[in-house]
LUMVO-493740 format. One record per atom (N, C-alpha, C): residue in three letters; x negated, y negated, z. Coordinates in steps of 0.001 Angstrom, whole numbers, plus 500000, padded with zeros to 6 digits. Example, Ala and Ser with C-alpha at 12.3 -4.5 7.8 and 13.67 -1.06 7.14 Angstrom:
ala486810505690507800
ala487700504500507800
ala486800503300507800
ser487150502250507080
ser486330501060507140
ser487100499970507870
This chain:
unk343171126959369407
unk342612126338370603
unk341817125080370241
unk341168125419369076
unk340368124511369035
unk340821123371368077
unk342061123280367710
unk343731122177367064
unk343969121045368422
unk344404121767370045
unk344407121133370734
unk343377120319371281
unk342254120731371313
unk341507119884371646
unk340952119081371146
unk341133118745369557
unk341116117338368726
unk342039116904368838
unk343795117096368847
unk344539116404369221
unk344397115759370221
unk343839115879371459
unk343981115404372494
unk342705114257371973
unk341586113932371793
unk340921113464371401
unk341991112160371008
unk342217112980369147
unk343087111727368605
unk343217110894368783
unk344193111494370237
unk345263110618371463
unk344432109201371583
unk343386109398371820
unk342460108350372718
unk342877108597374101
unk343323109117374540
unk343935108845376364
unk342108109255377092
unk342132108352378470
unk341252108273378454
unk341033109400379626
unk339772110055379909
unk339987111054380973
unk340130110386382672
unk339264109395382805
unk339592108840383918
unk339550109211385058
unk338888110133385753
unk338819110736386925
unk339202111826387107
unk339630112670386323
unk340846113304386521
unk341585113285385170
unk342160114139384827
unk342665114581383441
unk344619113397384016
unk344818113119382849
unk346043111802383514
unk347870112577383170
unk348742112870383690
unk349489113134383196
unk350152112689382073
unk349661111777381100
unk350142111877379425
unk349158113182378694
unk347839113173378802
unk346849113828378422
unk347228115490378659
unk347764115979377331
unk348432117363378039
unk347732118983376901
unk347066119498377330
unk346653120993376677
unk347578122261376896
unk348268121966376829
unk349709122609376866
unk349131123998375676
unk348752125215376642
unk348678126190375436
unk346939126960375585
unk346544125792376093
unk344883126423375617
unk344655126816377484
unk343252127904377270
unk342971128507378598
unk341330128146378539
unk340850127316379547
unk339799127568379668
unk339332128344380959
unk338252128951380330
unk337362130277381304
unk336369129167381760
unk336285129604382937
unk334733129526383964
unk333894130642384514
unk332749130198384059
unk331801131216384801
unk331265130296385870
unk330901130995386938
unk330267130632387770
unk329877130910388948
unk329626130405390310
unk329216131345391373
unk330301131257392232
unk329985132128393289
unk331217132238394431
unk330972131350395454
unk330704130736395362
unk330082129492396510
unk331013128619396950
unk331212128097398048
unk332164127418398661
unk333189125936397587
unk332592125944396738
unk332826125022395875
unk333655125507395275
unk333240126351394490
unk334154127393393509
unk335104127708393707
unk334863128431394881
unk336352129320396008
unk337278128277395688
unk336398127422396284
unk337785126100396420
unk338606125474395708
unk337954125093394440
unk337946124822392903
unk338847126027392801
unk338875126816392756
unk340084128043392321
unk341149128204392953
unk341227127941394013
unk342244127453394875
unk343336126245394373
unk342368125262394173
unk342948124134393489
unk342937123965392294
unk343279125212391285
unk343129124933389981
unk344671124639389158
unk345500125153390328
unk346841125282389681
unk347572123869389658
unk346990122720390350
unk347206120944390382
unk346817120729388911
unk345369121012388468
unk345199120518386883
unk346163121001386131
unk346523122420386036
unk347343123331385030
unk348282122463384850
unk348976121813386344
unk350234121308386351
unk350487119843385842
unk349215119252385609
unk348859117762384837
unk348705117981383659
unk347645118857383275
unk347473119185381615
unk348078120196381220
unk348917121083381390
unk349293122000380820
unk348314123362380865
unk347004122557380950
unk346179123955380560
unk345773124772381651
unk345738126099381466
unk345035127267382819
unk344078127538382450
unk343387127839383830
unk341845127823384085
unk341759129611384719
unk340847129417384069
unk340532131713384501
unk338934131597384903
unk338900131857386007
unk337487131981386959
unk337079133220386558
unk335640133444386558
unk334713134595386371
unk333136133942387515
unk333518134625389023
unk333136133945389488
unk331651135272390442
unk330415135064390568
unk329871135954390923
unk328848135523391894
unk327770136715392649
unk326938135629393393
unk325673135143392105
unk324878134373392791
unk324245133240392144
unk323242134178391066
unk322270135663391630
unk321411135868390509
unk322658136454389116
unk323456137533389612
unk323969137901388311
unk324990136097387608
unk324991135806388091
unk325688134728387470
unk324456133367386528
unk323232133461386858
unk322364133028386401
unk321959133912385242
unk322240135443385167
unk321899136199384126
unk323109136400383236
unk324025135688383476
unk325174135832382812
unk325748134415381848
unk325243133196382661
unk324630132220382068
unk323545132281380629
unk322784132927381167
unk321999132886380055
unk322323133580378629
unk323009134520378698
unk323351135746377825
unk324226134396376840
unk325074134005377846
unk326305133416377197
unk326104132172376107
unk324707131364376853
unk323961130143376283
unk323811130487375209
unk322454131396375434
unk320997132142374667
unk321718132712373246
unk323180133030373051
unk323517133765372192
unk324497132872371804
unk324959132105372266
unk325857131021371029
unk327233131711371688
unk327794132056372663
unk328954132857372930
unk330121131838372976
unk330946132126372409
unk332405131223372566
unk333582132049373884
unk332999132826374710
unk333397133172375465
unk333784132224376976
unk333164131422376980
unk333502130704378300
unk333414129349377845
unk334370128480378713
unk334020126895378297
unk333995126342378766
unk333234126306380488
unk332398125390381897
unk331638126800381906
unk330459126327382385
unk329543127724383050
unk328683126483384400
unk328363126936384835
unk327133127210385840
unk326189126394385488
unk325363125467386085
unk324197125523385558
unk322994124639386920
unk322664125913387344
unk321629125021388398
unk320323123964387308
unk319838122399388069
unk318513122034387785
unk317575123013387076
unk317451123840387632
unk315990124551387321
unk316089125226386279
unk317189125376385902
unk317463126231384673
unk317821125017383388
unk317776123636383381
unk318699122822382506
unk317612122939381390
unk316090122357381729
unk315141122835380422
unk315065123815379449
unk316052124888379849
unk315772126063379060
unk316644125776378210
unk317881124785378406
unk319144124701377844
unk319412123279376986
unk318973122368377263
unk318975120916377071
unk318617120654375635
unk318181121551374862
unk317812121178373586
unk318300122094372722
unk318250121922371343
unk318665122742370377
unk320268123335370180
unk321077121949371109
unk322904122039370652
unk323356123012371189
unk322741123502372000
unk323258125210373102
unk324135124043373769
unk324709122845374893
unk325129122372375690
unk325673120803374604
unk327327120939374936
unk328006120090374133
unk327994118702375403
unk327340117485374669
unk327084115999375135
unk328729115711375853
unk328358115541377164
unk330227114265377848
unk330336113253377180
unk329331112548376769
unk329083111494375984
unk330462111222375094
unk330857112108374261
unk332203112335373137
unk332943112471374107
unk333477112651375041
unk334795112571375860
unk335227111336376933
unk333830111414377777
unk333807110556378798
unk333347108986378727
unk333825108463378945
unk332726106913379166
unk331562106826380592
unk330654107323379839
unk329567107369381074
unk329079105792381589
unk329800104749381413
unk329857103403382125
unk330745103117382925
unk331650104233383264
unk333094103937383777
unk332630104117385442
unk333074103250386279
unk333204103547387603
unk332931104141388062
unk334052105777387831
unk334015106975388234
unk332671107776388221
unk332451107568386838
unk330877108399386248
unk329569107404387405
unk330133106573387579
unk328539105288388669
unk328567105936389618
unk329685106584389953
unk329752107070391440
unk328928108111391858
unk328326108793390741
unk327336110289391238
unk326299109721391782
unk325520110481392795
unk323883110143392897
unk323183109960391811
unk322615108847391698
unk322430108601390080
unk320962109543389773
unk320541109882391251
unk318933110740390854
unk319659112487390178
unk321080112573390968
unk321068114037390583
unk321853114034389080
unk322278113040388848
unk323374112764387274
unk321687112953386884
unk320842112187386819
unk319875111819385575
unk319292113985385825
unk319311114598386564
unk318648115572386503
unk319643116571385279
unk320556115993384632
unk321195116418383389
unk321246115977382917
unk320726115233382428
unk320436114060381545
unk319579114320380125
unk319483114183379051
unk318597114320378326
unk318398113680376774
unk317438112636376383
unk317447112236375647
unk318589110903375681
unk319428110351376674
unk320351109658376465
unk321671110343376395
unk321534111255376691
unk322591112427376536
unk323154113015378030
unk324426112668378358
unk324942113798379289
unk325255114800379313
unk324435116113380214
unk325334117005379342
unk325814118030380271
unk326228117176381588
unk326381118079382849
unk327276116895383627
unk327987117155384471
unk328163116667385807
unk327896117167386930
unk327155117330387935
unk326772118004389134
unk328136117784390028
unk328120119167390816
unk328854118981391865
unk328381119380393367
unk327218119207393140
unk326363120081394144
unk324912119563394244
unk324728118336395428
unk323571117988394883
unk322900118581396587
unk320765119258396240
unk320543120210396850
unk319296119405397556
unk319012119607398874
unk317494119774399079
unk317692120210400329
unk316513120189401138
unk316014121276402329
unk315969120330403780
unk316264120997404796
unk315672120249405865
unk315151121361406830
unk314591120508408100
unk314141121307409587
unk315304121457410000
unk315450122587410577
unk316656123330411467
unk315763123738412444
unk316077123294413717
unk315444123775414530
unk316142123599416103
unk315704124208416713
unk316935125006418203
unk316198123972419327
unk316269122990419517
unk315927121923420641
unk315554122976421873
unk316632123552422511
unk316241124662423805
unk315096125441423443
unk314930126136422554
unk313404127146422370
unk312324126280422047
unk312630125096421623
unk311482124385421035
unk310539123804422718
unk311803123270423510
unk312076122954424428
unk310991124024425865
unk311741125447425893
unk311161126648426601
unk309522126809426120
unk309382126904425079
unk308014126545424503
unk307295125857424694
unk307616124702425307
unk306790123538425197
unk306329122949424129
unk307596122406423074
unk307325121958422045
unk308147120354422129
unk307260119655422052
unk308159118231422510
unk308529117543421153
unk308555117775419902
unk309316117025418640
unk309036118276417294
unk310292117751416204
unk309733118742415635
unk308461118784414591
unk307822119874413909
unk306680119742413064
unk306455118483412305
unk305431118068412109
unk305780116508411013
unk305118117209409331
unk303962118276410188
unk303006118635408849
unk303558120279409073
unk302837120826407644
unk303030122251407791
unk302176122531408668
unk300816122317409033
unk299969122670409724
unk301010122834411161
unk301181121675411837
unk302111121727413328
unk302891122992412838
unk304211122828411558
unk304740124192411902
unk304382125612411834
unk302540126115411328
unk302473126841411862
unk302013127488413311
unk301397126010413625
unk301090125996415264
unk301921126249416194
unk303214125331416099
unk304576125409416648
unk304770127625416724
unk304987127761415496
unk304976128987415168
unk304563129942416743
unk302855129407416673
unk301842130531417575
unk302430129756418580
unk302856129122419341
unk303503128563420846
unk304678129324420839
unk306022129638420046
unk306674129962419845
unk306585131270419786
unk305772132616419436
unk305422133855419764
unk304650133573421251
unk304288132859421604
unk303375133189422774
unk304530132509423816
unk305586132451423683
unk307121132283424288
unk307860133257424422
unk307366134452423624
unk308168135470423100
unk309233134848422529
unk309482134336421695
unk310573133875420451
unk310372133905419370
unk310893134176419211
unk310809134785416826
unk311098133368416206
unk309730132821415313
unk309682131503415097
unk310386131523413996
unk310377131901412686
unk311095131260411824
unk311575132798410354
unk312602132458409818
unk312627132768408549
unk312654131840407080
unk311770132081405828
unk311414131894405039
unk312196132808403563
unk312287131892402586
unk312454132298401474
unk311299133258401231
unk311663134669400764
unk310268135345399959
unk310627136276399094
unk312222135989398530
unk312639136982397266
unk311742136283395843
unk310948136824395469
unk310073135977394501
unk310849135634393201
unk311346134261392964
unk312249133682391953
unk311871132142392064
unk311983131229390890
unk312211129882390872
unk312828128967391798
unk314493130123391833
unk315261129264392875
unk314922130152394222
unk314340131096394423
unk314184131330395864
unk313173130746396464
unk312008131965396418
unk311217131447397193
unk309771130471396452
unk310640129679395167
unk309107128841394513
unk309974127571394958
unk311558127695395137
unk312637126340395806
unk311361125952396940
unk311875126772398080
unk310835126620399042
unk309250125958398624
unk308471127060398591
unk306771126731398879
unk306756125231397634
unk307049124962397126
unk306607123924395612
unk306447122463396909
unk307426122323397500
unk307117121271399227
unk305320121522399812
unk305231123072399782
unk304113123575400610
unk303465122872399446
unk303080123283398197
unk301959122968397061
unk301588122290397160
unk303139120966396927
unk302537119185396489
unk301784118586397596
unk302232118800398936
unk302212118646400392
unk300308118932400545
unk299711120032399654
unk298522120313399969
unk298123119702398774
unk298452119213398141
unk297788118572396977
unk297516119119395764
unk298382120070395473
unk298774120501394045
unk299550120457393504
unk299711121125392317
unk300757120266391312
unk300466121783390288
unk301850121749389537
unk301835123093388441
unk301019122795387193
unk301025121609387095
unk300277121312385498
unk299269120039385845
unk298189120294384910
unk297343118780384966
unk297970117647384991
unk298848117499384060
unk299449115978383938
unk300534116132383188
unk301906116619383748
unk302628116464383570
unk303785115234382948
unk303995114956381922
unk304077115758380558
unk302934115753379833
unk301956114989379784
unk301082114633378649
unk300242115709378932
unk299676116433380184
unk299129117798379664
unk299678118977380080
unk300028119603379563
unk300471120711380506
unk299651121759380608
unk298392121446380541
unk297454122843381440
unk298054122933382694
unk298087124657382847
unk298706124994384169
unk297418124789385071
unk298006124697386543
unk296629124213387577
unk297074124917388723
unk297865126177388498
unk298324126810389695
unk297706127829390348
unk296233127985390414
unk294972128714390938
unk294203127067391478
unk294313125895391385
unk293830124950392174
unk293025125369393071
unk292375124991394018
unk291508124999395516
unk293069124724396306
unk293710123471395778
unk294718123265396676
unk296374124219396768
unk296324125221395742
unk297128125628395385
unk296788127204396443
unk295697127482396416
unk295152128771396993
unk295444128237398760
unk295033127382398858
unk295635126655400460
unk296804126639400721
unk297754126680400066
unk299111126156400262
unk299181127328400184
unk299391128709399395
unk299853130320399537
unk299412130812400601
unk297678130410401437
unk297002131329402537
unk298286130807403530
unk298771129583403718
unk299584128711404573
unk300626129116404567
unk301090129742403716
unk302445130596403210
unk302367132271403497
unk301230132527403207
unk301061134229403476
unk300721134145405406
unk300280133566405745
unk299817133416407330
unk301245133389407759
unk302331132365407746
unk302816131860408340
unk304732133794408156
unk304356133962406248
unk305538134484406591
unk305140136160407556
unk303474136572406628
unk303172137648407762
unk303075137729408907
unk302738136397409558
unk302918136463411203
unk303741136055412012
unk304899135162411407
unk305906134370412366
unk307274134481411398
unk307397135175410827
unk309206135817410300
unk309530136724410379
unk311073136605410397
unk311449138103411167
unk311254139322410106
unk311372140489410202
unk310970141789409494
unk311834141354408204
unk311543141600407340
unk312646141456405664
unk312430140460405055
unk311881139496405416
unk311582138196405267
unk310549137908403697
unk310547138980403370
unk309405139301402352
unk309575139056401213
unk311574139635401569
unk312389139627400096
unk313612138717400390
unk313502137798401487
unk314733137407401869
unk314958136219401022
unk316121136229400661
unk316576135049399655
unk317867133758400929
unk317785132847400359
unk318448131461400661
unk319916132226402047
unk320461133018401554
unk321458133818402081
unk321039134128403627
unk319649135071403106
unk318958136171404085
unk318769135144405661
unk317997133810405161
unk317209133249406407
unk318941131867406875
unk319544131991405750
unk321140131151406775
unk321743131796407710
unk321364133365407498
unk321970134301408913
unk321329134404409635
unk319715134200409563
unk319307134662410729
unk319485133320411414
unk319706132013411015
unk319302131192411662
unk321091130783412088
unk321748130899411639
unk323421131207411863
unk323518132087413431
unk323238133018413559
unk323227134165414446
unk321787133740415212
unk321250132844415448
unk320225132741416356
unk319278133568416815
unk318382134370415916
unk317375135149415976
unk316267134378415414
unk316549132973414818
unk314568132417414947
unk315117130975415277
unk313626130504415251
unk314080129046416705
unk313682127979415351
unk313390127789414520
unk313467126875413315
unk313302127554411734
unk313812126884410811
unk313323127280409622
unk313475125867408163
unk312979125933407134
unk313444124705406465
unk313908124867405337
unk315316125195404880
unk316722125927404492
unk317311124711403672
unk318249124890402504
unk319057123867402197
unk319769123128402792
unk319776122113402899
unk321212120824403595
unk322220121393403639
unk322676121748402339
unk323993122218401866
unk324686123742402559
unk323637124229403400
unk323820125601404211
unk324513125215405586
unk324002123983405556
unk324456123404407385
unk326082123986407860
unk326640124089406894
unk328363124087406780
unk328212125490407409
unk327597126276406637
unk327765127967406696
unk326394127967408062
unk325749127383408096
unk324832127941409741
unk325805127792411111
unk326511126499411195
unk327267125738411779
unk329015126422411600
unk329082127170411226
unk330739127650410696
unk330899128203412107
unk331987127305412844
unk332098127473414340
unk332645128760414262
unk333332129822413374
unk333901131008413314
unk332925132059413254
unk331640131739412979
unk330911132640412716
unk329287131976413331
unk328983131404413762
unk327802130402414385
unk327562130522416211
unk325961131288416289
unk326043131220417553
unk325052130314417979
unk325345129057417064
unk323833128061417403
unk324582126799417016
unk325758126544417611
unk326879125499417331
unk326048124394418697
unk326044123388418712
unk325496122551419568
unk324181122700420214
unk323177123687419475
unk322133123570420159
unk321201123290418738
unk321253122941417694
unk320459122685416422
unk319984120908416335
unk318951121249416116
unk318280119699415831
unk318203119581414233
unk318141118376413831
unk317976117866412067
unk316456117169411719
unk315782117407411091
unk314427116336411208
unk314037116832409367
unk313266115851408670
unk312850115783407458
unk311964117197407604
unk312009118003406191
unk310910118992406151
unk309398118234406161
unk308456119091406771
unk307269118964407038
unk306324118250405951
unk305194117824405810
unk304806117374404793
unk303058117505405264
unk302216117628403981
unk300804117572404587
unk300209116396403456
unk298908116557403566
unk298005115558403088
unk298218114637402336
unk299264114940401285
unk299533114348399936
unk300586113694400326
unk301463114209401190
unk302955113212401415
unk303694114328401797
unk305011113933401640
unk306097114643402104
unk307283114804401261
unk307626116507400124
unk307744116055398858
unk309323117112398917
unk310169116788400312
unk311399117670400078
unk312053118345398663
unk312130119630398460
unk313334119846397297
unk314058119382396748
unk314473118639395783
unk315696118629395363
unk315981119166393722
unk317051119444394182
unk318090120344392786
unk319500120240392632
unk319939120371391690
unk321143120140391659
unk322353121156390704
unk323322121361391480
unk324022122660390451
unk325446121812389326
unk325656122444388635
unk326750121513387267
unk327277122357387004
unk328183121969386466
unk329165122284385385
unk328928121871384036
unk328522122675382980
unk328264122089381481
unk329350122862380268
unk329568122446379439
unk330124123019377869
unk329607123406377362
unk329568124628376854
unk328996125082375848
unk329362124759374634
unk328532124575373729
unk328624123945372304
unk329582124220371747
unk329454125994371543
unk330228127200370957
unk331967127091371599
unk331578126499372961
unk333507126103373236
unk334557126228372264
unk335383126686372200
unk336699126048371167
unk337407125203371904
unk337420125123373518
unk338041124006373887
unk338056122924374850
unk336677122220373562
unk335591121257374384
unk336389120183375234
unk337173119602374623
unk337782118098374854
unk338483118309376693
unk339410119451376358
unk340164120362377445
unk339393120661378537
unk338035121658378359
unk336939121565379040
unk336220120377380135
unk336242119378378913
unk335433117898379126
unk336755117266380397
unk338032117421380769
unk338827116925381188
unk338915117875382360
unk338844118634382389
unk338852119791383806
unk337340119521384402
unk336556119885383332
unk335353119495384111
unk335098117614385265
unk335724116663384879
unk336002115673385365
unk336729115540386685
unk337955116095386101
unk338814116476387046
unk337705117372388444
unk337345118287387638
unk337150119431389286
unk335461118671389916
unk335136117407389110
unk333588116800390300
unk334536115334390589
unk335503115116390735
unk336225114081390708
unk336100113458392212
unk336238112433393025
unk335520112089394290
unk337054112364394801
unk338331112417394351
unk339396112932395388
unk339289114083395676
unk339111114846394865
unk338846116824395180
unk337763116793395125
unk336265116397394985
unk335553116621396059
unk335462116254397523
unk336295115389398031
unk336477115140399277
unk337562116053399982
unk338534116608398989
unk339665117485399869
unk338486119024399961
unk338262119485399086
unk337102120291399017
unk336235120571400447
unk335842119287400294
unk334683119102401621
unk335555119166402713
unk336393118745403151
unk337577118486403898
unk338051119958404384
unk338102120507403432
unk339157121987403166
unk338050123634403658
unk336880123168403743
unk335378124280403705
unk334613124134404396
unk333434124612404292
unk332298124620404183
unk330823123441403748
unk331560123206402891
unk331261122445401437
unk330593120944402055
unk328858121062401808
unk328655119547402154
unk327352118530401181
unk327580119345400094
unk326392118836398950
unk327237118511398134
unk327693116902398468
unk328140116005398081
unk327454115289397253
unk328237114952395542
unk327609114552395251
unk327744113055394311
unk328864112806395513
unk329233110870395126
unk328917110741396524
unk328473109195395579
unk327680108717396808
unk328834107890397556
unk330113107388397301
unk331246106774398112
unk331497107417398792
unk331400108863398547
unk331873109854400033
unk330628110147401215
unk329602110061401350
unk328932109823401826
unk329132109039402905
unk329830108033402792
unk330243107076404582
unk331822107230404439
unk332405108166404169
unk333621108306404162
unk333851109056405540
unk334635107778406194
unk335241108346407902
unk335463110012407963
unk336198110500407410
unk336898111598407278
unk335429112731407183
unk334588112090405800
unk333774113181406149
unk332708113213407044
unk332642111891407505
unk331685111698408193
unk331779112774409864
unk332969112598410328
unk333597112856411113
unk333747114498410880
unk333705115091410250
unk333824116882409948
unk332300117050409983
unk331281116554409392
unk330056117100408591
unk328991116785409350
unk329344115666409947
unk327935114714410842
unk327565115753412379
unk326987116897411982
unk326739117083413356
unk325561116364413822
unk325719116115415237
unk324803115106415810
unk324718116040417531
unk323640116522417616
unk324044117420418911
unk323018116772420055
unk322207115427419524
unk321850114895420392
unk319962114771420005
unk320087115789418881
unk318721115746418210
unk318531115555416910
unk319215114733416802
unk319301113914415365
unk320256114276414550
unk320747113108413315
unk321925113460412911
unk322169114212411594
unk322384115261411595
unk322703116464410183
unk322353114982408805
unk323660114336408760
unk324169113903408055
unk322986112394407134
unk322545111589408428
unk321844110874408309
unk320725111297408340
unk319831112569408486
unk318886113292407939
unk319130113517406219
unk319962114504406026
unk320583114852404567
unk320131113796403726
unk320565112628403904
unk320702111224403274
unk319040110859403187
unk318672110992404218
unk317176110104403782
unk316111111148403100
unk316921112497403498
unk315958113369402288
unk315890113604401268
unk317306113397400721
unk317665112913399105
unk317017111577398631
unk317023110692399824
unk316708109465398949
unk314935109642398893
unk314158110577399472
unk312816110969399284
unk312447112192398287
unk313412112823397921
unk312683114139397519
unk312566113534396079
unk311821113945395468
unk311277113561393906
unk312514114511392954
unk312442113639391985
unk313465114231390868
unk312485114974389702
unk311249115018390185
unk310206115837388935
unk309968117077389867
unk310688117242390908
unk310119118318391966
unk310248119575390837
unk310957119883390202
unk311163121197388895
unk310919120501387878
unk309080121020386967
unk309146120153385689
unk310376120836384714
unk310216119733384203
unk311436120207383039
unk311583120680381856
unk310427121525381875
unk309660122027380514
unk311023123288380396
unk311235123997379272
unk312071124791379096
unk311509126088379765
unk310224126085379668
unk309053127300379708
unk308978127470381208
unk309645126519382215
unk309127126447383917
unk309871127683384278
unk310812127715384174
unk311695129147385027
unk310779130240384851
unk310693130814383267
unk309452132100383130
unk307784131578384386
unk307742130576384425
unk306366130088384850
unk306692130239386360
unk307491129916386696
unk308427129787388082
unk308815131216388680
unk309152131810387818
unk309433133113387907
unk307812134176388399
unk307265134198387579
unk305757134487387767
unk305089133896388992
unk305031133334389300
unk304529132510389911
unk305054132936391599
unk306491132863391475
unk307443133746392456
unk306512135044392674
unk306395135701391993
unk305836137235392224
unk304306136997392619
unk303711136394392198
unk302657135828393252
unk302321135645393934
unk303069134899394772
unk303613134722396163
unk303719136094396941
unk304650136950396232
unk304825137877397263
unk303991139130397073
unk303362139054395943
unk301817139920395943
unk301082139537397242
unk300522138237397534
unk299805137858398425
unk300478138172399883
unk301377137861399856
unk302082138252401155
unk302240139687401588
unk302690140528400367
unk302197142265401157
unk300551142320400851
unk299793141855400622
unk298727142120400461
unk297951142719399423
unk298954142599398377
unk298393143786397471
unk297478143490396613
unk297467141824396477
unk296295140899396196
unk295541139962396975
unk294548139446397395
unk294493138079397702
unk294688137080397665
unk295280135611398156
unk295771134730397398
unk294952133831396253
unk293897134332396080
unk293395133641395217
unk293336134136393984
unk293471135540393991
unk293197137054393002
unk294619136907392319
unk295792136763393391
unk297313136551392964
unk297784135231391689
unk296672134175392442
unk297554132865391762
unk296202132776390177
unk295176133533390521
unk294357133575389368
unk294836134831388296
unk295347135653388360
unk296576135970387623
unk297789135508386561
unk298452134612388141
unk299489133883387770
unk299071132456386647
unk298112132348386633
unk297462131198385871
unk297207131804384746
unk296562132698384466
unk296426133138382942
unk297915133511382377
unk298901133852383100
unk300099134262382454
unk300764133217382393
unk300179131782383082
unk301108130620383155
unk300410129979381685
unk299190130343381229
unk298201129817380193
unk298666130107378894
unk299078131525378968
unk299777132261378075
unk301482131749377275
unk301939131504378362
unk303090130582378171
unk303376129454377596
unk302500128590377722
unk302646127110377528
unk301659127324376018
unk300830128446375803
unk299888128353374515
unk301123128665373498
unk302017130238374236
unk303071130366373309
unk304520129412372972
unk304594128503373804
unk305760127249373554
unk304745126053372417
unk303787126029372542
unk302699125332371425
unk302085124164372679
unk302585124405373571
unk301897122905374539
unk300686123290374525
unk299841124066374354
unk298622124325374496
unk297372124766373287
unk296702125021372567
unk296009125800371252
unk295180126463371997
């Protein structure tokens, strides 16, 4: 396996968008791990077009997002020559980015070429490292207001929240309507519910570390940090629906899919699946507006999911050419075209008629699409530091959260906790003595 994929090298042929019909792996199989997400599905669907250009077959190992994040890691963490594309959300790239676990595009691709200009250049650089590529995203992520114009409307709510404060006010108008105001991330994880509140933090004027990079004392017991959780424990104990405690990214797209709460502030990239006219009972009545923001600014999510090589590959080159191929802007547009699928992540498709025309809902309260757009071009690319150590810190930190929320601590008792174990961390990576 690993004969063909220096031959092909040799060759010089160049990958080009898309693996080229001279460029042929005639023989070798590469495996994917990864999630079942509308991308994927699709990507597997359309895997038998590459086979039929390069010769080579592609074998999916495809799961939902936590076991596939723990399956990721096993595979990294241990040097495994078992798979050769995996998975790899933002939040997890620090843990991975150093120490030759993730084989550079750099050796395959020309990262000056056209094709490669075409990504959002904020979500390419979020794999980025040292001068090094070592990802292509196909999935670029952040959050917006979803919210039901008619209940906002019955309420007497005339625009949507601008600050968190309004949306928990909105909230108490919205019970005193009798209407179930919102669901919230609160499965306690990095990518669940710390995705979410880290908007609430910066928004109140905190931040995970003193001075990110140059200090990394953790600062996540702040004055402003204890504000932003009471704002978070108020809002999910009194205005989300029952489950909401443990509900992950999934949990609050159905309720707000099936129309049981009147706003919530959810990934972009969900709009497809809230909106899936086959399954959506809130098709023409949804408004679009930037997530909320308080004192400090207004500091939307963003993240981004990839495709990377593992070092250990035997069949990098092969790999490096499928991987191209499957973030390529023609099949990501048939993709988008073909699904669900709207975390796009070339920016030429972006005013592309076709998708504009499938994706742009516009129901009269602003437009999906042209929301999406100006929240990417706002959300910060340091929103997840990039310390290797953040996920464990992220992780903790998660459970914090939902200590305070059943009550089993106070929020100040919770995140003063979470700070000595965040202290502990960064002393044991050496950022700290």
């Amino acid at each position: 396996m690993r004969y063909l994929g220096i031959l092909a090298v040799a060759f010089g042929v160049a990958v080009g968008g898309g693996a080229t019909a001279q460029q042929r792996y005639d023989g070798a199989k590469i495996k994917v791990l990864s999630t079942n997400s509308a991308y994927d599905l699709e990507l597997k669907k359309f895997a038998h077009e590459f086979t039929e250009k390069t010769g080579a077959e592609v074998q999916f190992d495809l799961f939902g997002y936590a076991p596939t994040v723990q399956k990721v890691s096993v595979e990294l963490l241990t040097r495994s020559d078992s798979y050769d594309v995996v998975y790899l959300g933002s939040e997890e790239f620090g843990r991975y980015a150093s120490g030759d676990i993730l084989e550079p595009l750099d050796n395959y691709i020309d990262m000056k070429s056209a094709d490669v200009q075409d990504f959002i250049a904020p979500v390419l650089r979020l794999y980025n490292k040292d001068g090094k590529q070592l990802a292509f995203p196909h999935f670029a992520a952040t959050q917006l207001l979803y919210y039901r114009a008619d209940l906002f409307e019955k309420a007497g709510i005339k625009q949507p929240p601008q600050t968190w404060e309004e949306f928990r006010n909105d909230c108490d108008l919205l019970r005193k309507a009798d209407i179930q105001c919102s669901a919230l991330r609160g499965q306690p994880d990095t990518g669940e519910n710390i995705w979410f509140w880290g908007q609430v933090l910066y928004g109140f004027g905190g931040k995970y570390f003193a001075d990110e990079p140059a200090d990394l004392t953790p600062t996540v017991n702040s004055p402003a940090a204890v504000e932003a959780l009471k704002w978070y424990t108020d809002v999910m104990t009194n205005f989300t629906v029952p489950g909401s405690i443990s509900a992950t990214f999934d949990d609050v797209v159905i309720a707000m899919q099936q129309g049981r709460i009147a706003m919530t502030v959810e990934g972009a990239p969900t709009a497809g699946r809230i909106l899936d006219p086959k399954l959506s009972k809130v098709v023409g009545k949804l408004g679009f507006a930037l997530p909320p923001g308080g004192v400090s600014g207004r500091f939307p999510p963003f993240a981004g999911q990839a495709y990377v090589i593992p070092a250990a590959s035997e069949n990098k080159a092969a790999a490096a050419a499928f991987l191209q191929w499957a973030t390529s802007k023609d099949l990501m547009k048939r993709i988008s075209l073909d699904s669900t699928f709207v975390a796009i992540t070339r920016t030429s498709l972006w005013d592309d008629p076709e998708i504009r025309a499938k994706h742009d809902y516009d129901y009269g309260h602003g437009s999906f699409a042209a929301t999406y757009a100006e929240t990417l071009r706002g959300a910060p690319e340091w929103y997840y530091p990039r310390i290797p150590e953040f996920k464990e810190i992220g992780d903790r930190l998660g459970r914090a959260l939902q200590e305070a929320v059943v009550r089993s601590k106070s929020p100040e008792a919770a995140l003063d906790d979470a700070q000595g174990d965040a202290v502990e961390i960064v002393k044991r990576a050496g950022y700290l003595k």
